[in-house]
TORPAFI-634054 format. One record per residue: z, x, y of N, C-alpha, C in turn; residue in three letters. Coordinates in steps of 0.05 Angstrom, whole numbers, plus 5000, padded with zeros to 4 digits. Atoms other than C-alpha are relative to their C-alpha. Layout:
- Z_X_Y_Z_X_Y_Z_X_Y_ALA
...
end
This chain:
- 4994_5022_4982_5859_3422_5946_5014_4977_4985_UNK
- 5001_5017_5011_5897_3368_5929_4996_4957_5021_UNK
- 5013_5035_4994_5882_3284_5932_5026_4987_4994_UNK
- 4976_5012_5007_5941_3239_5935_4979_4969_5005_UNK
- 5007_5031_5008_5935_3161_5915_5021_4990_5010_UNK
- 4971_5009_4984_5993_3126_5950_4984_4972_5009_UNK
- 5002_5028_5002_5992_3053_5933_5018_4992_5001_UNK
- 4977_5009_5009_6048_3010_5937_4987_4974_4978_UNK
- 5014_5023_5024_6013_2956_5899_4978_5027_4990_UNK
- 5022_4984_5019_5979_3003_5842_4971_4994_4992_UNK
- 5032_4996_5004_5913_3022_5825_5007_4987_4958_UNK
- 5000_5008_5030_5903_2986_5745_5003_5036_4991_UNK
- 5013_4983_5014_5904_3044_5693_4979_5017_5000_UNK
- 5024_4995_4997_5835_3050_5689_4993_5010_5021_UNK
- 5023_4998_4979_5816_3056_5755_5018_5028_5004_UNK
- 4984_4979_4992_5878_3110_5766_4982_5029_4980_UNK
- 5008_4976_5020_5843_3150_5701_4966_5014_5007_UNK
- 5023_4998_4988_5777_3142_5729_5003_5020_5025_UNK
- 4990_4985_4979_5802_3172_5793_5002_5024_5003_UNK
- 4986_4972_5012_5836_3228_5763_4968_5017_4985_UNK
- 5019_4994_5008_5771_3241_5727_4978_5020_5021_UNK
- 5020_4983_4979_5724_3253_5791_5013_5029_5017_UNK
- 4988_4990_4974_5781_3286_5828_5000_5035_4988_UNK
- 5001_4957_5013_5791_3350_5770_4974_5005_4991_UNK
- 5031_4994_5011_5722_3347_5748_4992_5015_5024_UNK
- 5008_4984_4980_5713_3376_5819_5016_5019_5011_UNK
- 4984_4983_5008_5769_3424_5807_5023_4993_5026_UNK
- 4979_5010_4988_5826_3386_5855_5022_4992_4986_UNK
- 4979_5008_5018_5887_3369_5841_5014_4964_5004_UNK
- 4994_5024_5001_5910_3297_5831_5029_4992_5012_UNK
- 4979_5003_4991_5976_3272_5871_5003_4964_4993_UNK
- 5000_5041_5003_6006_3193_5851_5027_4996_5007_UNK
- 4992_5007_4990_6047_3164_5888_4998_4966_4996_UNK
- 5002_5026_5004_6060_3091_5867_5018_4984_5000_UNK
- 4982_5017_4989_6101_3031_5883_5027_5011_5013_UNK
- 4976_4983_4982_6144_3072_5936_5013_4979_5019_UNK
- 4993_5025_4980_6198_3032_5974_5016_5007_5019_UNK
- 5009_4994_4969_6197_3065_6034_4984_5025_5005_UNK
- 5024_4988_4987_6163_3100_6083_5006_5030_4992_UNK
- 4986_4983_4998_6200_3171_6079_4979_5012_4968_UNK
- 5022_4989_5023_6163_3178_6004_4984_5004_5018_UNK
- 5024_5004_4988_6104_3166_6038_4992_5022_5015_UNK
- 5000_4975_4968_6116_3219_6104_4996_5027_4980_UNK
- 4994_4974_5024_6140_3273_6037_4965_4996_4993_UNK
- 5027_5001_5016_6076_3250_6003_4967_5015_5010_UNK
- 5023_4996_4995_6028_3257_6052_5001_5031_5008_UNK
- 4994_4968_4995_6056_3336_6073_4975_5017_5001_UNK
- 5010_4979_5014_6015_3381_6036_4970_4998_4987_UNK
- 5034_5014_5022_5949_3334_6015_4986_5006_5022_UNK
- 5026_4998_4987_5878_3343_6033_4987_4977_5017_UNK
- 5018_5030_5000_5863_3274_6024_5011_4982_4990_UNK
- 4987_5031_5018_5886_3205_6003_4987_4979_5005_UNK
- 5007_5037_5009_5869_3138_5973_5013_4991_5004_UNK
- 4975_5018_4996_5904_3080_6000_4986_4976_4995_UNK
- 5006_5024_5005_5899_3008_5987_5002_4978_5030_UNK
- 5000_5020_4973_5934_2956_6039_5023_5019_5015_UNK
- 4972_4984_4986_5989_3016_6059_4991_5005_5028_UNK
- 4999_4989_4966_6007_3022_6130_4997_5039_5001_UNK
- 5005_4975_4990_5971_3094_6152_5004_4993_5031_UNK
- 4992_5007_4967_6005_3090_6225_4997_5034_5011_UNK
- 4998_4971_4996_6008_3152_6269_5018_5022_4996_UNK
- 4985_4982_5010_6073_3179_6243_4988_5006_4968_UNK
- 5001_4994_5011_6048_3177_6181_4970_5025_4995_UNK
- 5022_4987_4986_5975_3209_6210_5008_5029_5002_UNK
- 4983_4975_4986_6017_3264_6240_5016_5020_4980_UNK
- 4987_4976_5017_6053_3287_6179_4987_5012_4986_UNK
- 5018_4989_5029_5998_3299_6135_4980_5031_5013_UNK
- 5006_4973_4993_5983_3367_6164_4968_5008_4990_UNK
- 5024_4979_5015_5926_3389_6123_4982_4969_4987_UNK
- 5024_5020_5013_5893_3318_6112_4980_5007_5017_UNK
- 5033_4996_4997_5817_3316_6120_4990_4981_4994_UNK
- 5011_5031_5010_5803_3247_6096_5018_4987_4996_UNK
- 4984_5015_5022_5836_3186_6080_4979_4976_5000_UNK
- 5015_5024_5005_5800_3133_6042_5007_4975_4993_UNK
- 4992_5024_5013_5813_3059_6044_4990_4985_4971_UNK
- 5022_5025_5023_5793_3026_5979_4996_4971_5001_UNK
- 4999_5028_4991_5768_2966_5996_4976_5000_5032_UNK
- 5015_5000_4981_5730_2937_6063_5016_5004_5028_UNK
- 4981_5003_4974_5782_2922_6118_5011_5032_4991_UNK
- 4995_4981_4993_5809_2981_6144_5025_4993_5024_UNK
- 4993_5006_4976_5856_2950_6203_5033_5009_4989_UNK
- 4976_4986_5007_5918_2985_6166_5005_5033_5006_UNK
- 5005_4981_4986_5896_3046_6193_4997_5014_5027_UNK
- 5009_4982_4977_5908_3083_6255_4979_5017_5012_UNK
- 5028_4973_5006_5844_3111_6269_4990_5009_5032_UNK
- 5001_4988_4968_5853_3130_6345_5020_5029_4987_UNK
- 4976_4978_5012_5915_3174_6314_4980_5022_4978_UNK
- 5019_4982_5014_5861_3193_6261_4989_5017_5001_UNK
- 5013_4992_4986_5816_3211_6305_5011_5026_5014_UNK
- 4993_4977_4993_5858_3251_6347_5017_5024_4980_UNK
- 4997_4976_5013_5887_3291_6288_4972_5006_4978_UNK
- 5022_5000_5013_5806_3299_6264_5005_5005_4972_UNK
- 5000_5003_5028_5817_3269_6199_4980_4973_5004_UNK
- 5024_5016_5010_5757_3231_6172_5011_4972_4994_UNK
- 4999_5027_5020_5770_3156_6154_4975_4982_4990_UNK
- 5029_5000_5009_5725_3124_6114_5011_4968_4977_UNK
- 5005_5024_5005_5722_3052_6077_4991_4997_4971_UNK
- 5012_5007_5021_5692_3022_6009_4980_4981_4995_UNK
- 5005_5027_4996_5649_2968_6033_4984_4991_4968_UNK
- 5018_5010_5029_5615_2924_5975_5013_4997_4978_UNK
- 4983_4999_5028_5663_2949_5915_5015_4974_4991_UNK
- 4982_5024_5005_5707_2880_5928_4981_4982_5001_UNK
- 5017_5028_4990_5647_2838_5946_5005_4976_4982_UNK
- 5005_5016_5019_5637_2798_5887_5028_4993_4991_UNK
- 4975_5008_5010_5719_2791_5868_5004_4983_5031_UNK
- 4999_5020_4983_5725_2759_5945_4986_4975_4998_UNK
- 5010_5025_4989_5667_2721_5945_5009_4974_4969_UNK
- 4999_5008_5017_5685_2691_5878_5029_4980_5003_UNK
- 4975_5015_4982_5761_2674_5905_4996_4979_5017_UNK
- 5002_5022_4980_5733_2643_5959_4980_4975_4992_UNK
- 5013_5034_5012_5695_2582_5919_5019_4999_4974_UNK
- 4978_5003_5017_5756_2588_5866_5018_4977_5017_UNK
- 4983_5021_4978_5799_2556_5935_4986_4985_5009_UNK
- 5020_5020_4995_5744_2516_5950_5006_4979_4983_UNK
- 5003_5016_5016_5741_2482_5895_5024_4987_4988_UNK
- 4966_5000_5003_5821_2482_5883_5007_4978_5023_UNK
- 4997_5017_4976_5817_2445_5959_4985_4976_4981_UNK
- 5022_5013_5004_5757_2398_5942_5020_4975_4976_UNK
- 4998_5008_5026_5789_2379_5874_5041_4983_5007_UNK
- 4980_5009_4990_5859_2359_5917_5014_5011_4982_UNK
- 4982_4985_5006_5893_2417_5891_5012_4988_4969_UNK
- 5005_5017_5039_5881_2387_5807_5026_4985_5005_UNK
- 4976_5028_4996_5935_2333_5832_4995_4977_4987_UNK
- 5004_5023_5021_5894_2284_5781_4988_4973_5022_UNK
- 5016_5023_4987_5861_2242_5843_4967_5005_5003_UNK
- 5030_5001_5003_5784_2235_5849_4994_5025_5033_UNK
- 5010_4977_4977_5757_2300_5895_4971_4986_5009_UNK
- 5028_5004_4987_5688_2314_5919_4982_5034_4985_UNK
- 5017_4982_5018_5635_2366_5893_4982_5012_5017_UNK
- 5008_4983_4991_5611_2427_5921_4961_4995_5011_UNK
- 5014_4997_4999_5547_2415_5912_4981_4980_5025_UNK
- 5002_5019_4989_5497_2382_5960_5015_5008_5030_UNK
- 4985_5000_4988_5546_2403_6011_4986_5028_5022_UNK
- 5004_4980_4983_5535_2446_6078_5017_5021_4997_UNK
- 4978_4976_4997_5570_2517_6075_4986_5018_5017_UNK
- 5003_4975_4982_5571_2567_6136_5012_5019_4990_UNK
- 4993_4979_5007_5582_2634_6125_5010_5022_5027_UNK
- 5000_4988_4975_5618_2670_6188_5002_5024_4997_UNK
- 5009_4965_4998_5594_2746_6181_4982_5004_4970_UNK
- 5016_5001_5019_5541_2762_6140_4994_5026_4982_UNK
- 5000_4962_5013_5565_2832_6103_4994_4996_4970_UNK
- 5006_4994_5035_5575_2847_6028_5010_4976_4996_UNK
- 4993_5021_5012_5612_2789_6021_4993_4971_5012_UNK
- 5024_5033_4994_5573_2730_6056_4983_5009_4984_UNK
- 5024_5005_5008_5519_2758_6017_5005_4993_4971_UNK
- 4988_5008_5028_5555_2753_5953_5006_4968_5002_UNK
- 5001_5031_4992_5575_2681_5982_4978_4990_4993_UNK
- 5025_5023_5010_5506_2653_5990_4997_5007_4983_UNK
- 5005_4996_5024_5489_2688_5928_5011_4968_4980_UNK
- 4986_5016_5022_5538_2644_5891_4994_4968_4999_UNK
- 4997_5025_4986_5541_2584_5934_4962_4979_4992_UNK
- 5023_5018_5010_5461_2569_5918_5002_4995_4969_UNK
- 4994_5016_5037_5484_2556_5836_5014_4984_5003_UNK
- 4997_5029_4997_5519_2507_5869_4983_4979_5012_UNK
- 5029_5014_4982_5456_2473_5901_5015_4996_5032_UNK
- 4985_5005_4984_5499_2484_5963_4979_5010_5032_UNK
- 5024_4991_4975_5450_2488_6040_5024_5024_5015_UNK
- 4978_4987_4991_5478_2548_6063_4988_5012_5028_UNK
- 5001_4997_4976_5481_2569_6130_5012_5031_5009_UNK
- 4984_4975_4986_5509_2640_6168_4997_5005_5027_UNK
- 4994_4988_4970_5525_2676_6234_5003_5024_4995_UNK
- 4991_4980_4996_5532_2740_6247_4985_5018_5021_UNK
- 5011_4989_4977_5517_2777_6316_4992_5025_4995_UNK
- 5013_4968_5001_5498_2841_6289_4986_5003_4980_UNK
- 5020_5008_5015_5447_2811_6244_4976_4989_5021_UNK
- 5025_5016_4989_5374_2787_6265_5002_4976_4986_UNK
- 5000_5032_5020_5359_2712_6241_4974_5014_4988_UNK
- 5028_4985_5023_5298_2757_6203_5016_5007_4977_UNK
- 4994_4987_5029_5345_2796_6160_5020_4976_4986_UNK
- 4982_5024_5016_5387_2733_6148_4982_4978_4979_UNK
- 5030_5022_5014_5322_2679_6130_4997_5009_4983_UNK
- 5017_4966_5026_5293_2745_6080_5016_4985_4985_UNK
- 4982_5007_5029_5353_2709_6036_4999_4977_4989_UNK
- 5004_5023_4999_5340_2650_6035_5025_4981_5008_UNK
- 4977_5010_4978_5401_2629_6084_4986_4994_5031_UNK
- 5018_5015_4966_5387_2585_6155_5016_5019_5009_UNK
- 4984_4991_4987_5412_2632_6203_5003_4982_5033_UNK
- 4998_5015_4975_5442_2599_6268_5001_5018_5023_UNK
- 5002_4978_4966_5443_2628_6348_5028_4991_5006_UNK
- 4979_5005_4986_5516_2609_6354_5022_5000_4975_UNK
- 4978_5008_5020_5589_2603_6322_5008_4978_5002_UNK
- 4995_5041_4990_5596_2533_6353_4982_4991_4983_UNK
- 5025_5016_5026_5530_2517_6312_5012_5003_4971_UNK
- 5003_4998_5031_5555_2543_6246_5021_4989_4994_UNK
- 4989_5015_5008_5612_2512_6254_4995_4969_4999_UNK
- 5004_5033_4987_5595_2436_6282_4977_4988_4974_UNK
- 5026_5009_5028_5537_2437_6223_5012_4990_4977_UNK
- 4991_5001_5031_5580_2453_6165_5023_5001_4993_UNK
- 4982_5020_5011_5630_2409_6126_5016_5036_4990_UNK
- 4974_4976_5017_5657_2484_6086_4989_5020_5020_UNK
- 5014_4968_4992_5658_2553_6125_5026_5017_4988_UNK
- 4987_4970_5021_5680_2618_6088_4997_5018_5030_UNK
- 4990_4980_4986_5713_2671_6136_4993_5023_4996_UNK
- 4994_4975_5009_5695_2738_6127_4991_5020_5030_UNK
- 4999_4974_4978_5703_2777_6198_5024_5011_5004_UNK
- 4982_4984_4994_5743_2830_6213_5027_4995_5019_UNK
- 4975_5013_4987_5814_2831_6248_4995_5023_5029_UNK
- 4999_4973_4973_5790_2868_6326_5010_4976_5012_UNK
- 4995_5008_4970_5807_2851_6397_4980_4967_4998_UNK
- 5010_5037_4989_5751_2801_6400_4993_4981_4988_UNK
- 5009_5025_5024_5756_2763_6335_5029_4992_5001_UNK
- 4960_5018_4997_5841_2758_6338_4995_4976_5017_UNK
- 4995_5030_4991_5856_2680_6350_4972_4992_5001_UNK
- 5034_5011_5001_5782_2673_6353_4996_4970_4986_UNK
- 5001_5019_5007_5783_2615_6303_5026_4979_5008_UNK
- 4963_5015_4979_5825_2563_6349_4986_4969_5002_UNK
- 5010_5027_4996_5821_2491_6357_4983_4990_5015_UNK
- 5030_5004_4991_5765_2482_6403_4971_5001_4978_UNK
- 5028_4982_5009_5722_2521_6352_5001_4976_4973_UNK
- 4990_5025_5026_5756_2483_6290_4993_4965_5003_UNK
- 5000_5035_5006_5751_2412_6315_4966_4989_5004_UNK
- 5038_4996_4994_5670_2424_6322_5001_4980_4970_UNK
- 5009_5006_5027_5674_2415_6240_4993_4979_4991_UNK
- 5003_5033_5014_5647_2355_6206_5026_4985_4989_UNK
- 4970_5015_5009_5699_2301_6172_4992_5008_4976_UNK
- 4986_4984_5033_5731_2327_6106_4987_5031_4999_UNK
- 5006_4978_5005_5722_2392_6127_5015_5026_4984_UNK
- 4982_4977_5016_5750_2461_6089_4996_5024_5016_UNK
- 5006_4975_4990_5757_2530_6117_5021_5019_4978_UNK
- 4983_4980_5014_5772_2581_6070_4992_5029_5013_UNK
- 5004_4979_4986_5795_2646_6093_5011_5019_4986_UNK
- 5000_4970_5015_5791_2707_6056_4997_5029_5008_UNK
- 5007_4979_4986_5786_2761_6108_5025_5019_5012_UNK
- 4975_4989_4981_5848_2765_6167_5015_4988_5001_UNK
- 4978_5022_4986_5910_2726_6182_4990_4998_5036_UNK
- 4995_4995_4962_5900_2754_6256_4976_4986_5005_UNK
- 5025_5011_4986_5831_2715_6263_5009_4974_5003_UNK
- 4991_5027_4998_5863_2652_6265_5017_4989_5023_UNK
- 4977_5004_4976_5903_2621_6326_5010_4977_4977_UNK
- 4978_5015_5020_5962_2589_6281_5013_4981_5006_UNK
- 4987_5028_4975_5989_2544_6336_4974_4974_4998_UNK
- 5021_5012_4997_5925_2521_6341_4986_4981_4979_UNK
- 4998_5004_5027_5915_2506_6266_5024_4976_4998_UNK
- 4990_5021_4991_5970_2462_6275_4998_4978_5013_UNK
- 5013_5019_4990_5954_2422_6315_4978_4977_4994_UNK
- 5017_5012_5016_5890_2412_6290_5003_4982_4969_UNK
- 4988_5023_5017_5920_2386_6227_5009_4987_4998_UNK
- 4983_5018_4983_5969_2350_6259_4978_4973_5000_UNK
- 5020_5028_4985_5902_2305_6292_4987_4997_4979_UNK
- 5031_4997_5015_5843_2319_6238_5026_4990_4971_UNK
- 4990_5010_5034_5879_2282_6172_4983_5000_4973_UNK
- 5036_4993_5024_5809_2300_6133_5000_5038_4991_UNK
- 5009_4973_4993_5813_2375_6152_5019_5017_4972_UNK
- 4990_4992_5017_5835_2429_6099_5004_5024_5003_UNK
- 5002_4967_4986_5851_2501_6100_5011_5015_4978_UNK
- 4984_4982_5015_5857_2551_6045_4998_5026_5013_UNK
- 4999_4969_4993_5875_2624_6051_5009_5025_4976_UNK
- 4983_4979_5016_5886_2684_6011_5023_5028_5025_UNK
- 4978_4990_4985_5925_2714_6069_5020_4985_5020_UNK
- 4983_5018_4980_5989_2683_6089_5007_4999_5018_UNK
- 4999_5017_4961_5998_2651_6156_5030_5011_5009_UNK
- 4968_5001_4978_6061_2670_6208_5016_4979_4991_UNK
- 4985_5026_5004_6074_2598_6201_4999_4991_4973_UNK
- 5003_5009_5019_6066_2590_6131_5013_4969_4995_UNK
- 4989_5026_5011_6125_2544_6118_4997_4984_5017_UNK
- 5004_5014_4985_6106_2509_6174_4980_4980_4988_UNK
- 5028_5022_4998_6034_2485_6152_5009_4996_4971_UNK
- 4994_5006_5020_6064_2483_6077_5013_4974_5003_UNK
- 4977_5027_5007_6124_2430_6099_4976_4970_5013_UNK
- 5014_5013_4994_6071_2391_6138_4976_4987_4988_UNK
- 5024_5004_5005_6007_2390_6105_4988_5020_4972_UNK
- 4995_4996_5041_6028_2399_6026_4972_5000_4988_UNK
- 5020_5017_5014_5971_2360_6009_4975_5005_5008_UNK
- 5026_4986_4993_5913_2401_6048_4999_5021_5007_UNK
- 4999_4971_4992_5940_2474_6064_5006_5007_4968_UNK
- 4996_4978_5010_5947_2533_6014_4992_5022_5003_UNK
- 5004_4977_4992_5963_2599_6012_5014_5021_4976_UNK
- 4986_4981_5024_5964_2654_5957_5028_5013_5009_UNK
- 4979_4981_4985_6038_2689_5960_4988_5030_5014_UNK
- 5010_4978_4983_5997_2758_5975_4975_5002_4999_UNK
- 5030_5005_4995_5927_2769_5994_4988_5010_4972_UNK
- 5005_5010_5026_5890_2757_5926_4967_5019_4997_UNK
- 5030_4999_5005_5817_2774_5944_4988_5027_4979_UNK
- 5012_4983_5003_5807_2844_5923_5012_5001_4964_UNK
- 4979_5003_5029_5856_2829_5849_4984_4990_4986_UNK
- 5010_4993_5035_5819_2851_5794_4995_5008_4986_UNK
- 4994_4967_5023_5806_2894_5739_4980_5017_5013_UNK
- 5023_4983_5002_5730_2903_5762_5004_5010_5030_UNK
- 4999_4992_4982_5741_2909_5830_5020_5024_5003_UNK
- 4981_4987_5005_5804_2943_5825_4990_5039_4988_UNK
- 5009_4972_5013_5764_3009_5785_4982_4997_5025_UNK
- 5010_4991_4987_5710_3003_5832_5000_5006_5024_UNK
- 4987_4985_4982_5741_3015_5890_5004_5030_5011_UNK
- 4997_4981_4997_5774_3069_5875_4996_5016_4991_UNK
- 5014_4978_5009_5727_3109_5834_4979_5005_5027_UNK
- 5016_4991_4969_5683_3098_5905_5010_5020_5011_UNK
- 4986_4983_4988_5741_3123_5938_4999_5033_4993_UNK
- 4999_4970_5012_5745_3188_5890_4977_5010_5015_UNK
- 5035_4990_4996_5666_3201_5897_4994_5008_5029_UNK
- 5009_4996_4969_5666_3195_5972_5017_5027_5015_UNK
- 4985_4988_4988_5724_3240_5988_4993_5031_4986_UNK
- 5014_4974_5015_5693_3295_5929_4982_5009_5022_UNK
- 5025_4990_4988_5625_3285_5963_5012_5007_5034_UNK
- 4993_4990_4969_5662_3299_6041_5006_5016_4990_UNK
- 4982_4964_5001_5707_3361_6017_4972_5019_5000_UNK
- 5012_4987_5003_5653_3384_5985_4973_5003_5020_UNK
- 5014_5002_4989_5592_3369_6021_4994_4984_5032_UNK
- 4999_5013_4967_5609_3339_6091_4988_4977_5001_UNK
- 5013_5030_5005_5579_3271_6072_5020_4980_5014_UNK
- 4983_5028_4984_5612_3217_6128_4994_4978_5001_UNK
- 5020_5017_5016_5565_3161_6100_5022_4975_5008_UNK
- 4987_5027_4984_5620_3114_6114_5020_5003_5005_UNK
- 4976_5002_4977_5665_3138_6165_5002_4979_5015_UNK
- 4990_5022_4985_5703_3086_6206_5007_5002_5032_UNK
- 4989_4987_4975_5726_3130_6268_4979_5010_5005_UNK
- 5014_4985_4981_5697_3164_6323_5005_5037_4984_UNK
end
């Protein structure tokens, strides 16, 4: 059988050798495919494989469709919304996720831009200090929990939401859990993003929800572009002259909120969160392990599809 890796942004060294490691140790064959610039590699690539690791590459349904003899493809990483997985589905190929592996390189980003906001972007004027400070947490997965983790060594009251949590298993951490997203926002001065990009979270964060926030507020968002209404975001900055907004994924309107609002928007050039050495190996040695343990042993442990 073989395993193809088809990154356009590469896997480090390490994590590629690591990879290669689980994949012949279980007598497969290794396929690499790396910084390809276009799709047509990609369609060739996927032909003849069993299985593939991808990163942020578009898996659409033509590319679903060519891969004849796939049986898996594994995202490395958490988000998955680069994947066709109705197309997946109907050509019964497994998809399947990494959750956790990035936790700690997100949540770590996202009080890096915190504190990059806070500090008026080291422009040499007098900021404000994390600590002491309310932070909501909107979804409370691997990486809110890596959040509050962090966020209480800043003596920071932290707060969360998440509808497919109990306020039991949230309290157990020593995080307030709230009964609303209007609450977690209207409470707290910082909230960290981390929900997914569906139907009923797209535009979800929109100026109604935003102008809840206390004065000198921050929203850093390390999750979706698509959870944001961008019009809306405008505006709001437009009125709120306190309000702030980082992102590691860049906005539609980028140069829009850049030419406007220099001095309280930023945005990494490409999404930053998961960029690093440690995350970067652990990923996609997950990835290896998970797609070994499916061939071999039918383990779907963290399929994404129906």
């Amino acid at each position: 059988m073989k395993v193809l890796i088809a990154t356009d942004k590469p896997f480090a060294a390490e994590a590629v050798n690591g990879i290669r490691k689980e994949v012949e140790s279980a007598g497969y064959e290794l396929v690499l495919l790396e910084k390809y610039t276009e799709k047509k590699q990609l369609l060739d690539a996927v032909a003849d494989v069993d299985a593939a690791i991808i990163r942020s590459d578009i898996f659409d349904k033509e590319v679903l469709n060519a891969g004849k003899n796939l049986k898996i493809v594994v995202r490395a990483g958490a988000g998955y919304d680069n994947i066709d997985l109705e197309a997946a589905t109907a050509n019964k190929i497994c998809v399947m996720n990494t959750p956790g592996q990035n936790a700690n390189a997100v949540a770590e980003l996202a009080f890096g831009m915190a504190i990059y906001a806070i500090r008026n972007f080291f422009n040499g004027t007098s900021g404000i200090e994390l600590g002491g400070k309310k932070l909501g947490i909107h979804a409370y997965g691997n990486v809110g929990r890596n959040v509050a983790r962090i966020a209480k060594g800043f003596n920071m009251e932290v707060y969360a939401f998440d509808p497919y949590l109990s306020a039991e298993a949230i309290e157990k951490e020593g995080v307030k859990a709230v009964s609303s997203v209007e609450e977690l926002y209207s409470t707290c001065q910082f909230v960290s993003l981390h929900i997914p990009a569906t139907a009923e979270t797209k535009n979800s964060i929109n100026y109604d929800l935003l102008s809840k926030m206390p004065k000198k507020a921050v929203l850093i968002n390390t999750a979706r572009k698509e959870v944001i209404n961008e019009a809306d975001m405008v505006k709001l900055m437009t009125e709120r002259t306190d309000f702030k907004y980082v992102t590691d994924i860049m906005p539609g309107n980028n140069a829009e909120l850049a030419e406007k609002f220099a001095d309280r928007y930023f945005s990494t050039p490409k999404k930053a969160g998961a960029q690093t050495a440690e995350a970067n190996i652990n990923a996609g040695i997950a990835a290896a392990k998970q797609i070994v343990d499916f061939l071999k042993n039918g383990n779907e442990r963290f399929r994404v599809n129906k």
